[in-house]
N, CA, C and O atoms as CSV, one atom per row, in Angstrom:
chain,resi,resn,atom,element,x,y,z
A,1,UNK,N,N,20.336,-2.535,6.431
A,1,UNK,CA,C,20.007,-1.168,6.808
A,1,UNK,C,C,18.535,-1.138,7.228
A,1,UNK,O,O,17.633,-1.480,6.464
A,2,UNK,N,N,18.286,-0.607,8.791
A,2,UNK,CA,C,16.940,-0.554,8.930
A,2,UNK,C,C,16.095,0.249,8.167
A,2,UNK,O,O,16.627,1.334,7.932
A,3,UNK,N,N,14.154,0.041,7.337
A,3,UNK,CA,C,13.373,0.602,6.737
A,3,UNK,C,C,12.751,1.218,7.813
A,3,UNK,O,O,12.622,0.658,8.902
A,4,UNK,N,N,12.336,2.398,7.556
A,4,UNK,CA,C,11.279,3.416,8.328
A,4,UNK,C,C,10.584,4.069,7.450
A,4,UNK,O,O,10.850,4.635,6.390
A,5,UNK,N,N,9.627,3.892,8.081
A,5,UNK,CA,C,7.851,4.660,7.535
A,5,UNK,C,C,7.561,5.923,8.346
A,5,UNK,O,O,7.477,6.007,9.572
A,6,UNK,N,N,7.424,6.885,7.441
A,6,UNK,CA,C,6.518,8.045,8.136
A,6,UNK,C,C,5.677,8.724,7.077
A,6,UNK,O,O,5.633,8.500,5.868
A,7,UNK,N,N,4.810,9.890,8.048
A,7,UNK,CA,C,4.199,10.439,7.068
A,7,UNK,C,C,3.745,11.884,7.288
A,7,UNK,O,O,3.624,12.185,8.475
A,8,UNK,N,N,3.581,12.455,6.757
A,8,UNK,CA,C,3.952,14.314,6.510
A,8,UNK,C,C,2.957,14.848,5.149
A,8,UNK,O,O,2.741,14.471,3.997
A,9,UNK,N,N,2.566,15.830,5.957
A,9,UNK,CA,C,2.033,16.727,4.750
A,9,UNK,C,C,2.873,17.552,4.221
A,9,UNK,O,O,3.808,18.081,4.822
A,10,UNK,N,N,2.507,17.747,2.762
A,10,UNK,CA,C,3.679,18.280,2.076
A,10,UNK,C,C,2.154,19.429,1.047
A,10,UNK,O,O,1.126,18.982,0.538
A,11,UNK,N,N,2.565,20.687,1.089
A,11,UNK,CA,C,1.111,21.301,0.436
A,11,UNK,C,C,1.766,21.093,-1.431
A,11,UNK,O,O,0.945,20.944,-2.336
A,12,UNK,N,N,3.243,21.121,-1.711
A,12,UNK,CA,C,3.377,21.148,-2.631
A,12,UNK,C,C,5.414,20.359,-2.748
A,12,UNK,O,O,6.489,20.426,-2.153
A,13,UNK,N,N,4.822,19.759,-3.837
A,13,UNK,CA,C,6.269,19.345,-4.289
A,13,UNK,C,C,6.436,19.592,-5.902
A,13,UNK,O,O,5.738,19.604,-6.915
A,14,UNK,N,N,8.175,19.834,-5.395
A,14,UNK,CA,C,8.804,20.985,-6.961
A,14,UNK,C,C,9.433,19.833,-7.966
A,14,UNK,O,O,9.718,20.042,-9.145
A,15,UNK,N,N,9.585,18.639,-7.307
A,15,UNK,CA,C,10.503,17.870,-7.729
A,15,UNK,C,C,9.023,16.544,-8.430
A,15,UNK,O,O,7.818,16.447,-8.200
A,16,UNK,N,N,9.943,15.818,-9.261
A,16,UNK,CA,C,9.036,14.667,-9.937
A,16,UNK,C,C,9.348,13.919,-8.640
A,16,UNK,O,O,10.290,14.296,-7.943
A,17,UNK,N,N,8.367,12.562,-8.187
A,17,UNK,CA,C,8.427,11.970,-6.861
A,17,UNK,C,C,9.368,10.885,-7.328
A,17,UNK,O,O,10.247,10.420,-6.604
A,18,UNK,N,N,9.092,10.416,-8.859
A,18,UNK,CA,C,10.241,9.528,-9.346
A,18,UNK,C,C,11.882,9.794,-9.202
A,18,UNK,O,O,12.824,9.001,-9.190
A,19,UNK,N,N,11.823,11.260,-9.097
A,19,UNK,CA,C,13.324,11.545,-9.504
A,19,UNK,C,C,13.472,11.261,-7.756
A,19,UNK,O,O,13.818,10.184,-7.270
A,20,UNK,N,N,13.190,12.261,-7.129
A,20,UNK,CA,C,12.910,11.559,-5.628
A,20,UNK,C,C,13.117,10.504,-5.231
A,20,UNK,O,O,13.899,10.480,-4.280
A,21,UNK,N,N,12.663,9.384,-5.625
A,21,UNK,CA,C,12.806,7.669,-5.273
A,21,UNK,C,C,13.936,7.349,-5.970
A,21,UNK,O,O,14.403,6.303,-5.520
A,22,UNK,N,N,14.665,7.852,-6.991
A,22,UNK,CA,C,16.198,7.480,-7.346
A,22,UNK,C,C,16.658,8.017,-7.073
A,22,UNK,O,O,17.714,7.878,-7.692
A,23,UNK,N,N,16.779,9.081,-6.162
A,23,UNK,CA,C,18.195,9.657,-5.701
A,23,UNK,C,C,18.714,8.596,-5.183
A,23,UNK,O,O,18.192,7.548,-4.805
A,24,UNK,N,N,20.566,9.210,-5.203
A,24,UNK,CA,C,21.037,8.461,-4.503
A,24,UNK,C,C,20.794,8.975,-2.628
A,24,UNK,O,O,20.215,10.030,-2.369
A,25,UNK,N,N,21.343,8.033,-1.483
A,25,UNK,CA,C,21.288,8.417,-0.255
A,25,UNK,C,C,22.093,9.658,-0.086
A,25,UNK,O,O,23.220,9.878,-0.531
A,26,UNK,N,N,21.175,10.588,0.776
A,26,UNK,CA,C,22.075,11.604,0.946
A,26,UNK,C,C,23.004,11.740,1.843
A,26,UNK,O,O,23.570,10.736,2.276
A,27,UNK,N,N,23.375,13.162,2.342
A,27,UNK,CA,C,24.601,13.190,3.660
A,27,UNK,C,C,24.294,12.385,5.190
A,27,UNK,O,O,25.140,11.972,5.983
A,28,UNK,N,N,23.243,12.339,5.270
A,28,UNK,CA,C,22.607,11.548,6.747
A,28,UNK,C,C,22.398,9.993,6.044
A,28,UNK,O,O,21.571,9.456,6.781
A,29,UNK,N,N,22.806,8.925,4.846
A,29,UNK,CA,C,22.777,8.327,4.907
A,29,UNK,C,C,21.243,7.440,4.682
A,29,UNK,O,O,21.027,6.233,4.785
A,30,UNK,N,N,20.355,8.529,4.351
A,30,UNK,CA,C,19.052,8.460,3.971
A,30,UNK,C,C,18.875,8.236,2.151
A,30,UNK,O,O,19.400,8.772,1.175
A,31,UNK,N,N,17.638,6.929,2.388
A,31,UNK,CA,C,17.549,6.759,0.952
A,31,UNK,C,C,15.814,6.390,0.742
A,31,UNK,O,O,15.229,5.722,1.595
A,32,UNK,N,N,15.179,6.860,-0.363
A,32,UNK,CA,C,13.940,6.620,-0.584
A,32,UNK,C,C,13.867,5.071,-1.182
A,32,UNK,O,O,14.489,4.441,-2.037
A,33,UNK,N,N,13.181,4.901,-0.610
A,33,UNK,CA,C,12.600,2.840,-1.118
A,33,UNK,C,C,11.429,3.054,-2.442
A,33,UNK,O,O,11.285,2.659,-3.599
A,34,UNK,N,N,10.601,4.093,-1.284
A,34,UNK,CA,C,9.411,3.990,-1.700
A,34,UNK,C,C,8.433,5.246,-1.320
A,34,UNK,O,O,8.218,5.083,-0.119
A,35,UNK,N,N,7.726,6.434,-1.753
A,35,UNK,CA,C,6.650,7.405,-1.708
A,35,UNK,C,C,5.191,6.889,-2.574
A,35,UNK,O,O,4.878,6.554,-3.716
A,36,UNK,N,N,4.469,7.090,-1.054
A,36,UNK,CA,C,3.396,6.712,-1.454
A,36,UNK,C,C,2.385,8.179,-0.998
A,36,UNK,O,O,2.758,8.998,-0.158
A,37,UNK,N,N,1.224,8.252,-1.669
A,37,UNK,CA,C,0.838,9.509,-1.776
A,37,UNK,C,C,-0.629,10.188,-1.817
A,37,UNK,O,O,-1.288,9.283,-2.328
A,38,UNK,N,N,-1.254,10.936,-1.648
A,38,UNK,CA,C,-2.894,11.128,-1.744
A,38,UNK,C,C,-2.243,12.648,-2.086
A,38,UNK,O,O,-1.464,13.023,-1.210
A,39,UNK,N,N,-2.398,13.432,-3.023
A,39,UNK,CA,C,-2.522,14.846,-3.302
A,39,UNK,C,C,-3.792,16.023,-3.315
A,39,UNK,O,O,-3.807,17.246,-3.452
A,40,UNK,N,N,-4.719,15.091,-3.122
A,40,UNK,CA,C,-5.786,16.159,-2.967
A,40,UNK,C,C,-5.759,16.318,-1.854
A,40,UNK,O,O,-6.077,17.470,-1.560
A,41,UNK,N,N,-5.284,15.074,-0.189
A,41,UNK,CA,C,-4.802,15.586,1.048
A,41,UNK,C,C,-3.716,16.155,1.075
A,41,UNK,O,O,-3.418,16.666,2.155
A,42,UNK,N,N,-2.785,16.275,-0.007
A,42,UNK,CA,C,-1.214,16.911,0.662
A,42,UNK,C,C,-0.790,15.983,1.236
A,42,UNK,O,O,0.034,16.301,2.093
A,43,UNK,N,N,-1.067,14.496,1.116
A,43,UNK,CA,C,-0.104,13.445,2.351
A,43,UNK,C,C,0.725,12.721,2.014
A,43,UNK,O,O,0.430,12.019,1.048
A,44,UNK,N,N,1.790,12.583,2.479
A,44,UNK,CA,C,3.065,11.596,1.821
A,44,UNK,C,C,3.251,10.552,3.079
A,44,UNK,O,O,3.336,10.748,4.291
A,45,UNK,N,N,3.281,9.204,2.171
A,45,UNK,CA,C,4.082,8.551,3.236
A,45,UNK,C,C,5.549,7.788,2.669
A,45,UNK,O,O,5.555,6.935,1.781
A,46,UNK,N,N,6.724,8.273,3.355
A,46,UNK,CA,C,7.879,7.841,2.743
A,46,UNK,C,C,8.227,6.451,3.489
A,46,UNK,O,O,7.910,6.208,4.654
A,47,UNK,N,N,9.075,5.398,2.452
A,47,UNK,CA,C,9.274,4.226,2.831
A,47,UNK,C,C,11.133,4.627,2.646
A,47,UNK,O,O,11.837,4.707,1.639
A,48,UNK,N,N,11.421,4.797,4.025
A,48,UNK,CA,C,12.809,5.094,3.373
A,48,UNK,C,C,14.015,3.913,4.461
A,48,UNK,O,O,13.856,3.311,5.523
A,49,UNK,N,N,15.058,4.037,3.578
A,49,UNK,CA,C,16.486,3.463,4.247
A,49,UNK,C,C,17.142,4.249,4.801
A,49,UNK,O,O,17.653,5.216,4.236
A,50,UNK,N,N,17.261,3.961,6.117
A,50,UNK,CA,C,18.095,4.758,7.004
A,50,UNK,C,C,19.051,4.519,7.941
A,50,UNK,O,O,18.581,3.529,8.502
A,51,UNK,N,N,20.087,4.765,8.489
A,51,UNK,CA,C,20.941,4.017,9.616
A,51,UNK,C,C,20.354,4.417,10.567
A,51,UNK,O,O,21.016,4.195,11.581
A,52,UNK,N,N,19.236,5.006,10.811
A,52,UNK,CA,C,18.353,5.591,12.256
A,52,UNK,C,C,17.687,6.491,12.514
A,52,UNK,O,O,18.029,7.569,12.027
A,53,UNK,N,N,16.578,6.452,13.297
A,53,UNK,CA,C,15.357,7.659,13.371
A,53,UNK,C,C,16.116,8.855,13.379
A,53,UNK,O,O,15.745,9.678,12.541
A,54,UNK,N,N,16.891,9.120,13.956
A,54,UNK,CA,C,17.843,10.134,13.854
A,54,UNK,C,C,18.367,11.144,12.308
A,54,UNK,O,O,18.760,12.303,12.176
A,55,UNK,N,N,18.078,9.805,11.163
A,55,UNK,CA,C,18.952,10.258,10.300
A,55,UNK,C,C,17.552,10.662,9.522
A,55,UNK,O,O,17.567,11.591,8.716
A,56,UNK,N,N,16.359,9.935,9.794
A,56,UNK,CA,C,15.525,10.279,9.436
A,56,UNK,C,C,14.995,11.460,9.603
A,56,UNK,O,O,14.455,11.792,8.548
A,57,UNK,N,N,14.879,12.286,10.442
A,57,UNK,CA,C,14.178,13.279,11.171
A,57,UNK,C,C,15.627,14.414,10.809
A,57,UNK,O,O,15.493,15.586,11.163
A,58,UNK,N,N,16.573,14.113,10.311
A,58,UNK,CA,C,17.451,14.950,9.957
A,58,UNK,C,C,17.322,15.239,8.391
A,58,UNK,O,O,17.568,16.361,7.948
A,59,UNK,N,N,16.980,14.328,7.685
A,59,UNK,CA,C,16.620,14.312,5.939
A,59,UNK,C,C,15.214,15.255,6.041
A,59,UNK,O,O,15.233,16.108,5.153
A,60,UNK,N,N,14.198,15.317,6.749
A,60,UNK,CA,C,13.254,15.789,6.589
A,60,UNK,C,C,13.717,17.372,7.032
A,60,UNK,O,O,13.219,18.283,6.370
A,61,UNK,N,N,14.507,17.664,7.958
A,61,UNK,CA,C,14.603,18.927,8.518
A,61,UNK,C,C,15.306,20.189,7.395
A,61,UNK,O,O,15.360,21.419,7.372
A,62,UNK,N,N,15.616,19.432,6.826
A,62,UNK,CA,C,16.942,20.199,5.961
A,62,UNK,C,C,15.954,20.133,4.323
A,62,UNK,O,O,16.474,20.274,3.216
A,63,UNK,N,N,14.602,19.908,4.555
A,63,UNK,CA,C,13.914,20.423,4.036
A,63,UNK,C,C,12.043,20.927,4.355
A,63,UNK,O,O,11.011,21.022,3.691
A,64,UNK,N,N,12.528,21.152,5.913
A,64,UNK,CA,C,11.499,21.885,6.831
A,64,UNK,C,C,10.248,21.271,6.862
A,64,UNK,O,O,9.143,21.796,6.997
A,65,UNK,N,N,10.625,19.793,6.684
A,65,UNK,CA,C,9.359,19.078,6.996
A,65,UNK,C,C,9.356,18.351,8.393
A,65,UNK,O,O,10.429,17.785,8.603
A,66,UNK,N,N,8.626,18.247,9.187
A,66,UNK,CA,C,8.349,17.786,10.172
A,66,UNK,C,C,7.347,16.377,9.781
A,66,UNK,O,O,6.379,16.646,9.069
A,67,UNK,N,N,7.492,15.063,10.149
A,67,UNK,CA,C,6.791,14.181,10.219
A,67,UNK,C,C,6.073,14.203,11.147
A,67,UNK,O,O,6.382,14.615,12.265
A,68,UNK,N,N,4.514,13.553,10.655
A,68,UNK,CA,C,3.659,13.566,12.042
A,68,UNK,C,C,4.203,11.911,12.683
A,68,UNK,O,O,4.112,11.420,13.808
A,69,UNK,N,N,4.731,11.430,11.501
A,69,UNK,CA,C,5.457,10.244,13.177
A,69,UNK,C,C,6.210,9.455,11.994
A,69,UNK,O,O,5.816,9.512,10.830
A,70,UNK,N,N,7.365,8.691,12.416
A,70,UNK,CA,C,8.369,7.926,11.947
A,70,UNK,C,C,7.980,6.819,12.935
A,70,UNK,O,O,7.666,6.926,14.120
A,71,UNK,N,N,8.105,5.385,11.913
A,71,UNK,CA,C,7.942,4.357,12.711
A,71,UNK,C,C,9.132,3.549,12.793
A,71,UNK,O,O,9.633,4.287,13.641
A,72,UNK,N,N,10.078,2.592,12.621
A,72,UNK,CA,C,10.810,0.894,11.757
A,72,UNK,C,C,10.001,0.201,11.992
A,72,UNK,O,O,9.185,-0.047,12.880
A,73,UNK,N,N,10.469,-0.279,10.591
A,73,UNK,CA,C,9.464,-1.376,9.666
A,73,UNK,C,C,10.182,-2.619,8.863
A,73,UNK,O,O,11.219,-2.505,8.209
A,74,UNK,N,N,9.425,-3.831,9.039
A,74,UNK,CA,C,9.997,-4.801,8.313
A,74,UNK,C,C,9.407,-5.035,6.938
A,74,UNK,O,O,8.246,-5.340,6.666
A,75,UNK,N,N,10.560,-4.808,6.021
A,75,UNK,CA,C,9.604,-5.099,4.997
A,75,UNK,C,C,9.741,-6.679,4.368
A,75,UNK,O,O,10.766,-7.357,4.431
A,76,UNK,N,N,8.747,-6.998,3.888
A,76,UNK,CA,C,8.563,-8.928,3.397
A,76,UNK,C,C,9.308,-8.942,2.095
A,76,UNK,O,O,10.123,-9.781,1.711
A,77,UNK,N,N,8.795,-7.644,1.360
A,77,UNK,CA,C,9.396,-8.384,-0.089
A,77,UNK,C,C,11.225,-8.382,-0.449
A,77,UNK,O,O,11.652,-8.907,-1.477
């Protein structure tokens, strides 16, 4: 399954980021790897599993976030 990186300001999150990184994948087939984070900027960058930019930019919408950019990514480990 291809990894994709993006990253988005978020001014506030309701949820623990842990519980977040274990969900299971949702309806678009989207799954968190990995959130990485700066909170005094508001900036997230998600390391997620996806079947495609598509599914990506659909997980974020359906909770009214817009990424300032989605990349694919290989990851080593």
């Amino acid at each position: 399954m291809p990894i994709f990186l993006d990253v988005h300001k978020i001014p506030e999150v309701d949820k623990d980021v842990q519980e977040i990184v274990n969900a299971p994948p949702d309806e678009f087939g989207v799954r968190h790897v990995n959130i990485f984070f700066n909170r005094e900027a508001d900036i997230f960058y998600c390391l997620l599993e996806a079947p495609d930019r598509q599914s990506v930019e659909k997980h974020h919408a359906k909770f009214n976030i817009k990424p300032d950019w989605i990349t694919e990514v290989t990851q080593v480990k």
